[in-house]
C-alpha positions in Angstrom: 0.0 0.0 0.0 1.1 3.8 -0.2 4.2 5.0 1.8 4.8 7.6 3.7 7.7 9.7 5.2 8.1 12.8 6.6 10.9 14.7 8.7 11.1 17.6 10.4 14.2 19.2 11.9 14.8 21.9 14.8 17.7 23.6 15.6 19.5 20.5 13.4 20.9 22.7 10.9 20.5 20.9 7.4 20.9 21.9 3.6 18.2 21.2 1.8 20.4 18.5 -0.3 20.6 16.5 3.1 16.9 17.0 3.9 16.0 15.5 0.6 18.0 12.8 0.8 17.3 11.8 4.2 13.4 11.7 2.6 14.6 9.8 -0.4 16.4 7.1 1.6 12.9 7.0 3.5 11.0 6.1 0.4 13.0 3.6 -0.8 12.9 1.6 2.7 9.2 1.5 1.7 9.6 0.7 -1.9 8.8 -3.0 -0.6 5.1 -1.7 0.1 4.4 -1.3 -3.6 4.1 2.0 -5.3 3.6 3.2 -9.1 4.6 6.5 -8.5 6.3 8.9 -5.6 7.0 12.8 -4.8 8.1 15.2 -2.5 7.3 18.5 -0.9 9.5 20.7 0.9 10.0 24.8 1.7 10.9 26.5 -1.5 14.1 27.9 -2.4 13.3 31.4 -1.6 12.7 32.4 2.4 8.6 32.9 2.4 8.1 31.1 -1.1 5.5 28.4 -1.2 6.2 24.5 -0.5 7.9 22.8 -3.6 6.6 20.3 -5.1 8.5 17.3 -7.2 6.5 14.4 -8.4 7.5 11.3 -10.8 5.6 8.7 -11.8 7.9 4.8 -11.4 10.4 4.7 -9.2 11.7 6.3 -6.5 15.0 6.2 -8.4 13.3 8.6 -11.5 12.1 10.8 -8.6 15.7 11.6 -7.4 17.1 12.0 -11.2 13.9 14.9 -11.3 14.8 16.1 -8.2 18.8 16.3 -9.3 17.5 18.0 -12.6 16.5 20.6 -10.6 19.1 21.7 -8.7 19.7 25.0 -9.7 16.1 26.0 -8.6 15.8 24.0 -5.4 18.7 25.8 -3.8 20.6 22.5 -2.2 23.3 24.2 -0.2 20.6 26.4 1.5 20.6 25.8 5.6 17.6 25.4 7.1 17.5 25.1 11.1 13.9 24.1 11.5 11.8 22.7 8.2 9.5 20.1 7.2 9.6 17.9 4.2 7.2 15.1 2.9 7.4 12.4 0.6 5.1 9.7 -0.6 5.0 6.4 -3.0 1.9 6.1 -4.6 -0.2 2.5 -5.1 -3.2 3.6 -7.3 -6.4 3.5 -6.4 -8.4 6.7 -7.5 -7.0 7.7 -11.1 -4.1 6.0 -13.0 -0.5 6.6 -11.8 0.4 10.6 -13.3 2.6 13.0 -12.1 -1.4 15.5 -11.4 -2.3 11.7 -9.6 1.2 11.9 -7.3 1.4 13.0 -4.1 2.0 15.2 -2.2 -1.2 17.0 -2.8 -2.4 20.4 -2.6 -5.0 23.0 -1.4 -3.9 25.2 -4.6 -1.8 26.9 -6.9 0.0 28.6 -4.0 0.7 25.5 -2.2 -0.6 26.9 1.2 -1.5 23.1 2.5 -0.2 20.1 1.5 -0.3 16.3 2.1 0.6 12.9 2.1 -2.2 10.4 2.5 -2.3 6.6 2.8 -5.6 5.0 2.3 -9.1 5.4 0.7 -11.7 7.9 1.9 -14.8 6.5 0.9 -17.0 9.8 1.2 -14.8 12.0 -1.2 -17.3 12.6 -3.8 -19.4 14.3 -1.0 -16.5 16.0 0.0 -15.3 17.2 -3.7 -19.5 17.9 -4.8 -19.7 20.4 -1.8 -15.8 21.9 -2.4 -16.6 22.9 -5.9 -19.4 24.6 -5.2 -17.2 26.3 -3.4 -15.1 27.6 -6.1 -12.3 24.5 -5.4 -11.1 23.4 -8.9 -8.8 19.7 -8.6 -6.4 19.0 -10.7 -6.3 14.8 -10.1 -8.7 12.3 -9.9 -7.5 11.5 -6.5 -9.6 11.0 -3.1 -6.2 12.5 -1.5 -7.1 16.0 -3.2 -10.1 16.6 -1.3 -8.2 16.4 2.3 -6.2 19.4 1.0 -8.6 21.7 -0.5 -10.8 21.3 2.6 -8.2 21.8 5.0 -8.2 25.2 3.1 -12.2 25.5 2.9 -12.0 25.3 7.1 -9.4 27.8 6.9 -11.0 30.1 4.8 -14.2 30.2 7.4 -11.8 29.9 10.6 -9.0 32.2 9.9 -7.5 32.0 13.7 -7.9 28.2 14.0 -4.1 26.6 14.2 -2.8 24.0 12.3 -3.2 21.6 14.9 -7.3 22.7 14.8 -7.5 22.4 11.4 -6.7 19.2 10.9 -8.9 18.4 13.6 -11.7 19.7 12.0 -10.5 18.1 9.0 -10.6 15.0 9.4 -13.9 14.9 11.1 -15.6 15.3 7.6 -13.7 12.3 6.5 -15.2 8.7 6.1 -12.8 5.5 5.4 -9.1 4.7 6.5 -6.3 7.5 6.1 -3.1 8.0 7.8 -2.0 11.6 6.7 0.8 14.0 7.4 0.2 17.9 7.0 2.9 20.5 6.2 1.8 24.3 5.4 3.7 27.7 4.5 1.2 29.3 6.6 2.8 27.6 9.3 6.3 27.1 8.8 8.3 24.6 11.1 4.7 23.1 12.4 3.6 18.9 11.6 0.6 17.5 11.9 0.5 13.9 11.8 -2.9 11.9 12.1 -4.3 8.4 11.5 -7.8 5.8 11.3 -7.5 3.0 9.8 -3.8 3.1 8.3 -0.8 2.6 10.3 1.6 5.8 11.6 4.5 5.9 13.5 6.9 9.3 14.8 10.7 8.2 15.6 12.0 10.8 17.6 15.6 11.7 17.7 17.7 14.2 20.5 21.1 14.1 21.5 20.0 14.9 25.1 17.7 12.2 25.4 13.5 12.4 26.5 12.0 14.1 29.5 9.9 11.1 29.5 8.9 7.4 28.3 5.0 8.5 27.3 3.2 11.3 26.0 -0.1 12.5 27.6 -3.0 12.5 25.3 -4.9 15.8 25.7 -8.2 15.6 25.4 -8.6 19.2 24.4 -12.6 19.0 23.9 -13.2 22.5 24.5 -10.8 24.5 22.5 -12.2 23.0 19.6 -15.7 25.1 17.9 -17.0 22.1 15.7 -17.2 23.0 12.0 -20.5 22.2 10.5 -20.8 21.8 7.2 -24.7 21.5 6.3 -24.2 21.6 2.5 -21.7 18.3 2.6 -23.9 15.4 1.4 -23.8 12.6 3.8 -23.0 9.0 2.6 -25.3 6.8 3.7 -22.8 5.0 6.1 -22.3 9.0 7.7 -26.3 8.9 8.1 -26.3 5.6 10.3 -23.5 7.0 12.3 -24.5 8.1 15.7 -23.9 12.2 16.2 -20.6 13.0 17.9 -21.3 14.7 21.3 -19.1 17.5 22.1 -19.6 18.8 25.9 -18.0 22.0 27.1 -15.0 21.0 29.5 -13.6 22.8 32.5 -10.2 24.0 32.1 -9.4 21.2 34.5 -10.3 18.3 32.2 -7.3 19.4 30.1 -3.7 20.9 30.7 -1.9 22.3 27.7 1.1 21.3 29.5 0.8 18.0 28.4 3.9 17.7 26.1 6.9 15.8 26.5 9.9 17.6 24.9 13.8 17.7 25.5 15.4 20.5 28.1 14.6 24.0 26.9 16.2 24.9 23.2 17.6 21.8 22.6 18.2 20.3 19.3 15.3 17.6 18.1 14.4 15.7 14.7 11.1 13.6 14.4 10.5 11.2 11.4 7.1 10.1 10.6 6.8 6.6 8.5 4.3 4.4 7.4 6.4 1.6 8.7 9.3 1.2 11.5 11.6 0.4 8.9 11.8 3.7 7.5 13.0 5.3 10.7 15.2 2.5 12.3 18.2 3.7 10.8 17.7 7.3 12.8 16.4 6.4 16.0 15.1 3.3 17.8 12.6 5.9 20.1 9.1 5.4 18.7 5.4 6.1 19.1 2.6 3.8 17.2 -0.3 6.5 16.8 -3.6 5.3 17.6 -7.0 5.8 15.3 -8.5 9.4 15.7 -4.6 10.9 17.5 -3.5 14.0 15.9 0.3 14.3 16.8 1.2 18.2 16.0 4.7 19.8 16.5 5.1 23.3 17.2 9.0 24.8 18.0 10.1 21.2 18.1 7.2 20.4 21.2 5.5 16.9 20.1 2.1 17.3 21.2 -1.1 14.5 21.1 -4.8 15.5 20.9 -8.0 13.4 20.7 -11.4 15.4 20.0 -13.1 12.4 22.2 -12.2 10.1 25.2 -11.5 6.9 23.7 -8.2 5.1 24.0 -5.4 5.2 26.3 -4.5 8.3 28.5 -0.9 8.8 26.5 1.0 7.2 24.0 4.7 4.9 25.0 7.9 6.1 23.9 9.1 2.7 23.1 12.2 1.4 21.8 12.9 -0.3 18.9 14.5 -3.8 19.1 15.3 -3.9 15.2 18.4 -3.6 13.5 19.2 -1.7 10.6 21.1 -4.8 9.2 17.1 -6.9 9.0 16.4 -4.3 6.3 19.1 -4.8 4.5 20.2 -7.2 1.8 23.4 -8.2 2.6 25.2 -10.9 0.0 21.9 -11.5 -1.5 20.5 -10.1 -4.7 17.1 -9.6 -3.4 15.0 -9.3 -0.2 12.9 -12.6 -0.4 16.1 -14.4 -1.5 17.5 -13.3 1.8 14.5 -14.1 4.0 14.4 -18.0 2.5 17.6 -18.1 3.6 17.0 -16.5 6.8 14.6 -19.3 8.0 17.1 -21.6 10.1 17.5 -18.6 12.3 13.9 -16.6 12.0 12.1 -20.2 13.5 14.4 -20.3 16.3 14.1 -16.6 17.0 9.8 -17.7 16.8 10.7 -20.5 19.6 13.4 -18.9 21.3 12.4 -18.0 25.0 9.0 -20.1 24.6 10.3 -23.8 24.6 12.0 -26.1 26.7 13.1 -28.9 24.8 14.5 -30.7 27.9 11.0 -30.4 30.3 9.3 -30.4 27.2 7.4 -27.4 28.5 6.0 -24.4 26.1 5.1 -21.1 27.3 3.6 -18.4 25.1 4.0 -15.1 27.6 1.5 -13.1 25.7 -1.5 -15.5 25.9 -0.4 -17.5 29.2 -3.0 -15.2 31.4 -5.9 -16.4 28.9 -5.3 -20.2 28.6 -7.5 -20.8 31.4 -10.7 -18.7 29.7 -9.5 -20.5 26.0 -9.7 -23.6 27.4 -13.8 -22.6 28.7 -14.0 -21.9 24.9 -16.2 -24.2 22.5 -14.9 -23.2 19.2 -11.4 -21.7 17.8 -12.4 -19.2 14.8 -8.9 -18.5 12.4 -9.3 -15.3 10.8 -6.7 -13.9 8.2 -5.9 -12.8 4.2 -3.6 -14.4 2.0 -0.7 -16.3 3.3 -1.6 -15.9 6.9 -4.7 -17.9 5.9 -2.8 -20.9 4.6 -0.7 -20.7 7.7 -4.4 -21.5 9.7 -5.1 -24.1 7.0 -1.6 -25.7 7.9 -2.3 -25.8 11.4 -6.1 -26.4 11.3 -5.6 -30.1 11.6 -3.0 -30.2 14.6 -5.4 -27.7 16.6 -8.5 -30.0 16.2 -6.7 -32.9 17.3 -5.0 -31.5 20.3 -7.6 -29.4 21.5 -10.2 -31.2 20.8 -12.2 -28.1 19.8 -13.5 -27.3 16.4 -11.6 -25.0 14.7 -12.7 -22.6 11.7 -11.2 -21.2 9.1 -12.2 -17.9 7.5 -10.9 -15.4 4.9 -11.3 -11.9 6.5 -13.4 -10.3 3.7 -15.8 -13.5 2.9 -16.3 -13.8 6.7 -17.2 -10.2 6.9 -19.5 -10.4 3.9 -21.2 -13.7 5.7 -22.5 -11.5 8.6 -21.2 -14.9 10.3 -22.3 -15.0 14.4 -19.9 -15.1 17.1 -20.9 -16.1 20.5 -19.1 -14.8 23.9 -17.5 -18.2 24.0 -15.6 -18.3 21.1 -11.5 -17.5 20.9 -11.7 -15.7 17.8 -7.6 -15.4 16.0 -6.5 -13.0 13.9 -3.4 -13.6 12.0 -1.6 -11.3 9.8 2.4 -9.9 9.3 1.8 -6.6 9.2 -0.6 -6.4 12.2 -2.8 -3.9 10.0 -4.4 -6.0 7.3 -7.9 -4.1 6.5 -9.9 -6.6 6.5 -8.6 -8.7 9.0 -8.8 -5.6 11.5 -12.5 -5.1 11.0 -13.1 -9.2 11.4 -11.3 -8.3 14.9 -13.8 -5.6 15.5 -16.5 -7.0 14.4 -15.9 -9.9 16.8 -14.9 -8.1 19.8 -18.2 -6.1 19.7 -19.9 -9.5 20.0 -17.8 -10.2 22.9 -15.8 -13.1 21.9 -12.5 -13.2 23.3 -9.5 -12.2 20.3 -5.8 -13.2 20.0 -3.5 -11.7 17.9 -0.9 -13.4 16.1 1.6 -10.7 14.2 4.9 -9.9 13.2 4.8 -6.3 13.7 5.6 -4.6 17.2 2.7 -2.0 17.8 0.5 -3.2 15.2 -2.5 -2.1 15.5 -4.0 -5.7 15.5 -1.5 -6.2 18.2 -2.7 -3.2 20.5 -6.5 -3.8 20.0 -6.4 -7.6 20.5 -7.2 -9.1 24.3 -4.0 -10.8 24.0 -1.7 -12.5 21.0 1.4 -14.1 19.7 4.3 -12.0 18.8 5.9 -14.6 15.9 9.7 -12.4 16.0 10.5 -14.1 12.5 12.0 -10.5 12.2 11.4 -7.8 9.4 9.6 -8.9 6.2 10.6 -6.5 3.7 9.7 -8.6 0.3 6.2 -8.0 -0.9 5.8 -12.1 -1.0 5.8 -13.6 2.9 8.4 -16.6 3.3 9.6 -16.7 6.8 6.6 -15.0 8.3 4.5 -17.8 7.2 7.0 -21.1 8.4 7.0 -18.8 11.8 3.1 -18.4 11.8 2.5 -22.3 11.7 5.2 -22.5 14.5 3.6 -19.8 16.7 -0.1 -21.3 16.3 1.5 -24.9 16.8 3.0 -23.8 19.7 -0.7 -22.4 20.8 -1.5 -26.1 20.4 0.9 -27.4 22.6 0.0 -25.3 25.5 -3.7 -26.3 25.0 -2.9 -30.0 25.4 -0.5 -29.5 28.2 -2.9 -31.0 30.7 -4.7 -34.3 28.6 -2.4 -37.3 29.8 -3.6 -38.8 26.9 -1.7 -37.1 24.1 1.6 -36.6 25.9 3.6 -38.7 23.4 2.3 -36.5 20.3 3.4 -33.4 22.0 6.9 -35.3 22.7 6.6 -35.8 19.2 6.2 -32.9 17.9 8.4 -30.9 20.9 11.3 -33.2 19.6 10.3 -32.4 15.8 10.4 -28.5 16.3 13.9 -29.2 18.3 15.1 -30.8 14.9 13.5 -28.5 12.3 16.6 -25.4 11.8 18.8 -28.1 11.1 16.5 -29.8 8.5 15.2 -26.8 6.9 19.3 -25.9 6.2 19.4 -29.0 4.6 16.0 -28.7 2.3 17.5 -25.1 1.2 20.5 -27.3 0.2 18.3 -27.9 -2.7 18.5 -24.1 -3.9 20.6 -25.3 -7.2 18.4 -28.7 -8.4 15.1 -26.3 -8.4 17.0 -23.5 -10.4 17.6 -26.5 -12.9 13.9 -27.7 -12.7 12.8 -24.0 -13.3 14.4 -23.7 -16.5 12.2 -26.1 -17.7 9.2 -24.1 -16.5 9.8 -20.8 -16.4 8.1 -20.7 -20.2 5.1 -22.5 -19.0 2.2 -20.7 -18.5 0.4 -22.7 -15.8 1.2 -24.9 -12.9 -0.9 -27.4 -10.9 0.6 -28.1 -7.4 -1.1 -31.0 -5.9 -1.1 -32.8 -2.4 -3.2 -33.4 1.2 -3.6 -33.5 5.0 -0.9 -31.5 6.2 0.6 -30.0 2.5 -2.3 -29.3 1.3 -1.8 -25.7 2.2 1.8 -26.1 1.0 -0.1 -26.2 -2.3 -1.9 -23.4 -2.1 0.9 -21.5 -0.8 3.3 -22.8 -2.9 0.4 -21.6 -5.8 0.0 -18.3 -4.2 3.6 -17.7 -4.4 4.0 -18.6 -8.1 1.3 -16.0 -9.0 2.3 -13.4 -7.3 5.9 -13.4 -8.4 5.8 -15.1 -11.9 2.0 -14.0 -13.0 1.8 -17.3 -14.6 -1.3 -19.4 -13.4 -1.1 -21.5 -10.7 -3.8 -23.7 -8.5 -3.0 -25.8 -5.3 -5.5 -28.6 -5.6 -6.3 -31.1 -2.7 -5.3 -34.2 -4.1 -8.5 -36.0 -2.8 -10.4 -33.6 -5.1 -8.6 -35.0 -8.8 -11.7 -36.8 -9.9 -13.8 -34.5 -9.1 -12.5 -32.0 -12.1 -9.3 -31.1 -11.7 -8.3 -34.3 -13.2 -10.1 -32.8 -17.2 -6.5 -30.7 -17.0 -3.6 -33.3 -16.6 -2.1 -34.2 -19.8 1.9 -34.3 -21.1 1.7 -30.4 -21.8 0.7 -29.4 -18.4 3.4 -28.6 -15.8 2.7 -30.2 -11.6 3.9 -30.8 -8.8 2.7 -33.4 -6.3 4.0 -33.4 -2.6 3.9 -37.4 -1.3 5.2 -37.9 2.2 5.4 -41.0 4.2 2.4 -40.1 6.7 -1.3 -41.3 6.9 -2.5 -39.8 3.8 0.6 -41.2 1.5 -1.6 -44.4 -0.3 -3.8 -42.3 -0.7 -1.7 -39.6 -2.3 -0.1 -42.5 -4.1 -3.6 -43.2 -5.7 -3.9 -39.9 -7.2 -0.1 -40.3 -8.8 -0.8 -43.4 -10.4 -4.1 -41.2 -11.8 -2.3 -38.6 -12.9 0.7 -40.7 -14.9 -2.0 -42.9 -16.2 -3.2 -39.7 -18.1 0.3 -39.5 -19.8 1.4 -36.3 -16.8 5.0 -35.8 -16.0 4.6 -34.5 -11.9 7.6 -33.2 -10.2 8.1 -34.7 -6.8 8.4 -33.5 -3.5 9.0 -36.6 -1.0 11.1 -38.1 1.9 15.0 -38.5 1.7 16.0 -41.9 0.8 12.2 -43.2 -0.5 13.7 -44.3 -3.7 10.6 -46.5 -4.5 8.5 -42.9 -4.9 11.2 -41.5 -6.6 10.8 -44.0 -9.8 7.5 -42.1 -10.8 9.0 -39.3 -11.8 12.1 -37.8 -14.0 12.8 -35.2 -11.3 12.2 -35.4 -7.3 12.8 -33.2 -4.5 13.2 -34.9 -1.5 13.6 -33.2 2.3 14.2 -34.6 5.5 11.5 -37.2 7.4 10.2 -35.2 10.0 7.3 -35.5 12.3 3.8 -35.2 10.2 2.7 -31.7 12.0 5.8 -29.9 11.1 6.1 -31.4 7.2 4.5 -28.3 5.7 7.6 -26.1 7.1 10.0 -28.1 5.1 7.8 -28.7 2.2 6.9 -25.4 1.6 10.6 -24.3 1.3 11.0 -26.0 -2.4 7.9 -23.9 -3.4 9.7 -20.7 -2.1 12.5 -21.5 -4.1 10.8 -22.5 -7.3 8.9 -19.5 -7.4 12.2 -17.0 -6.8 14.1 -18.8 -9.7 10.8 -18.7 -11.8 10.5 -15.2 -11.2 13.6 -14.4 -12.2 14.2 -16.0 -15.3 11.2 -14.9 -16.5 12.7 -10.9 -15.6 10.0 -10.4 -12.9 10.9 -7.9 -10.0 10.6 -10.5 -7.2 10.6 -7.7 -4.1 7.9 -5.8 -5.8 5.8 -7.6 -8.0 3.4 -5.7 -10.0 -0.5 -4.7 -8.3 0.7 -5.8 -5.5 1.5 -4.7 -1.4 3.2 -5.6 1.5 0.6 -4.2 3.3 -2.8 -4.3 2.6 -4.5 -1.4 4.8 -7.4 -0.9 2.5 -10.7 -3.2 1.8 
């Protein structure tokens, strides 16, 4: 989805060369986010001259060759000691990818207002109807447009509001998920930061250190006259929306004094980012912004407002545990390459801390206060999107049999559409990398309002699935910065087989599986080194592929969401076809494809479903197919069926879709790049998918 980044400096004298590049460098940390276009706004050249504006359609790369075209009018070696720049990557959603289409957008042609906007809002037409008749003429077909020219419609009726106010009253006319940053000449030096819906995050950076580890939240009610616009048509979703109630406060139910900031005159930059990995590389001090906040910063002073009650009384200062070298590439040529290759150590890091392989003990801190009210539960719901779905389908099996609960399986947006009832006693999961998958966050909702109880399981510290979830699963695979998920999804099936373990630590009865499978996860780093061992035989097989235009990838019990991962993956990256088919299901159609010309795969392991897998082999080669193997080391009678095999260690049957997914990764890197894909960024696509 979109990125944004934004920094502001005070008293941290900068040229504006340094300022741009500092917001450059931020872009391309979220290139991995997807993006068709990018831009960038900062004070003009001139003291008192309107914001500049550089836009570029592609990459962030044709944005700095722009940008370094114009050098002679931006004035690089002009030092600025306080200013604000913003910058933006574009995904399209509301007109196609154009320079007019780019952000950062504008109130008008003097550039009094301007910002960068991730999300949809989904009552902009009401917005822009009532703005032109106003005498607002737009320029893009963007949603984002409207934020800006009614930032300057407010201003134009409330000349003494501040910036802070403004924004306010802003984005209370706004329907839909944003996250937005604000910069104006009118107010030069001053932020304003806001979010619903899309994630925002403010690194903060001093050389003397914080007065403080949180930030009061000021509830600032009364300074606030609510602007009212009557002539605004309201979307029917704004008509079914209960009326905000603003009472007149005392002084005392508010103190302006409610800022954290460093000693008097001190030095201070602040970076806002879409995502944590923008800002790791300037400071590891951090605050997640919560729906509704509006962060403003006036003469370096980081202030938090809320025009209503809700939520927490401040906002943590918390430190970040990354390291700049997780976001980097190292020896490899591409992100996901890196992250395959990362597994070994990303699935210890997901068991490190929360295993004892000698007691055969397994403790899960963030859920271990809830077991007890889980265990009272009489169904497990598994809510996610995309991969972090087939991680539940891998795991869906083990949790029925050691839990003896049922467990469901959902995809966010069809259980959404299904209206589907939740009781008080279910345990309702919600699984996702990012912690801020769109749909997945309004499942959460929705099921929270019906009282069920809701675990999160992400990869992101201070998502906003992990802050609003009762409690959750923190999988530390470490940061994901390829658009295609590898080692967040082996860690998912760890972290909700781990949630399996502790359910069954109590039933005498199934105390050899979990030995089992304890002893199996003990094992796994090692075998999963050896099964990426395998990295130069599937570069040979996908040169027999790579000109295919369609793959079947077949198998069942506990690979059958290896094959629909291992599908998933191959569309995404290659944009050839590609169908994981449950083996059991070959007769009942899939089976009209197979013929000589047609490229699969079939996983066949030595567990309780092998004969039967072995049935649907001898169906496919009877119709004259040519399947690729995936099987156990050293089963050489399996092996005869086919001209090329894959084979990865023997390992316990609950842990088989770690290792056999691996092969699948692999396959669909090489794919990709012999067919000249971009593997980190394929094409449509986002890392993080914060809109419906």
């Amino acid at each position: 989805m979109c990125g944004i980044f934004a920094y502001l400096n005070y008293l941290t004298p900068k040229t504006r060369k340094e300022i741009l590049d500092i917001l450059l460098a931020g872009l391309k940390r979220l290139e991995y986010r997807g993006y068709d276009s990018a831009g960038v706004g900062v004070d003009g050249p001139k003291i008192g001259s309107s914001t500049l504006l550089v836009k570029s359609t592609g990459k962030v790369q044709l944005l700095q060759d722009k940008i370094l075209a114009q050098k002679d009018d931006i004035n690089f070696d002009a030092t600025l000691n306080a200013h604000v720049g913003i910058a933006h990557t574009r995904w399209a959603t509301h007109g196609a990818p154009s320079d007019l289409n780019c952000h950062p957008h504008r109130s008008g042609e003097s550039n009094e207002f301007t910002v960068v906007h991730n999300g949809i809002i989904t009552n902009y037409k009401d917005i822009k109807q009532f703005l032109m008749t106003k005498g607002h003429e737009f320029e893009s077909d963007t949603d984002t447009e409207t934020i800006a020219k009614m930032i300057a419609h407010i201003r134009s009726e409330h000349p003494k509001f501040n910036f802070k106010q403004l924004v306010e009253q802003t984005i209370s006319q706004l329907e839909g998920a944003f996250a937005c940053v604000f910069k104006s000449s009118l107010f030069p030096g001053e932020c304003v930061a806001t979010r619903r819906g899309s994630p925002m995050v403010i690194g903060i950076k001093s050389e003397f250190g914080l007065e403080a580890d949180s930030i009061p939240v000021q509830f600032d009610i009364a300074e606030n006259k609510s602007f009212k616009s009557k002539e605004i048509k309201k979307s029917d979703s704004m008509k079914k929306k209960k009326p905000t109630l603003l009472r007149a406060l005392s002084r005392a139910d508010f103190s302006n004094s409610q800022e954290v900031h460093t000693s008097d005159g001190d030095a201070i930059e602040y970076f806002f980012a879409s995502d944590a990995s923008a800002i790791i590389e300037h400071t590891n001090r951090v605050i997640f912004l919560e729906d509704d906040d509006v962060a403003a910063i006036k003469k370096g002073v980081l202030s938090i407002h809320r025009l209503n009650k809700e939520g927490g009384v401040d906002r943590e200062i918390q430190t970040l545990k990354m390291e700049i070298q997780q976001i980097m590439k190292g020896n490899f040529t591409t992100f996901m390459q890196k992250e395959i290759f990362e597994q070994p150590e990303s699935v210890v890091n997901t068991m490190r801390g929360r295993i004892d392989f000698d007691l055969e003990k397994v403790m899960l801190g963030g859920i271990k206060d809830f077991v007890p009210e889980i265990n009272r539960c009489r169904r497990l719901l598994m809510i996610a999107c995309g991969t972090s779905y087939h991680s539940a389908v891998a795991c869906r099996q083990l949790l029925e049999e050691l839990s003896e609960l049922p467990v469901m399986i959902d995809l966010a947006s069809d259980f959404l559409d299904r209206s589907t009832p939740i009781f008080r006693d279910d345990a309702c999961f919600f699984i996702s990398q990012s912690g801020e998958t769109a749909d997945t966050l309004a499942a959460l909702r929705y099921c929270k309002d019906r009282g069920a109880l809701v675990i999160g399981v992400t990869n992101t510290v201070g998502s906003t699935i992990g802050r609003e979830s009762h409690c959750g699963v923190h999988i530390n695979a470490g940061p994901e910065i390829g658009v295609a998920s590898t080692k967040a999804y082996t860690s998912q099936i760890l972290s909700l087989t781990m949630f399996a373990l502790v359910m069954s630590e109590d039933r005498i009865s199934k105390q050899a599986r979990r030995s089992e499978i304890i002893q199996g996860l003990k094992q796994l780093p090692e075998k999963i080194k050896k099964v990426l061992e395998l990295d130069e035989k599937v570069k040979e097989i996908a040169k027999e592929l790579y000109e295919k235009r369609s793959l079947l990838i077949m198998g069942r019990g506990y690979n059958f969401a290896t094959c629909l991962e291992g599908a998933l993956k191959v569309k995404e990256l290659t944009y050839m076809h590609s169908e994981g088919i449950q083996a059991g299901e070959l007769k009942h159609g899939p089976l009209a494809l197979v013929d000589s010309t047609v490229p699969i795969l079939m996983i066949l392991m030595r567990d309780n479903v092998f004969t039967k897998c072995m049935n649907a082999l001898q169906q496919v080669t009877a119709r004259d197919g040519k399947p690729i193997l995936i099987i156990e080391e050293g089963d050489t009678e399996t092996a005869k069926w086919s001209k090329h095999t894959l084979e990865v260690p023997r390992i316990v049957d609950a842990l088989q879709g770690v290792l056999t997914v691996i092969p699948l990764q692999l396959l669909s890197y090489h794919l990709a790049v012999l067919r000249g894909c971009n593997v980190d960024c394929p094409r449509n696509l986002a890392k993080s998918v914060t809109v419906e």
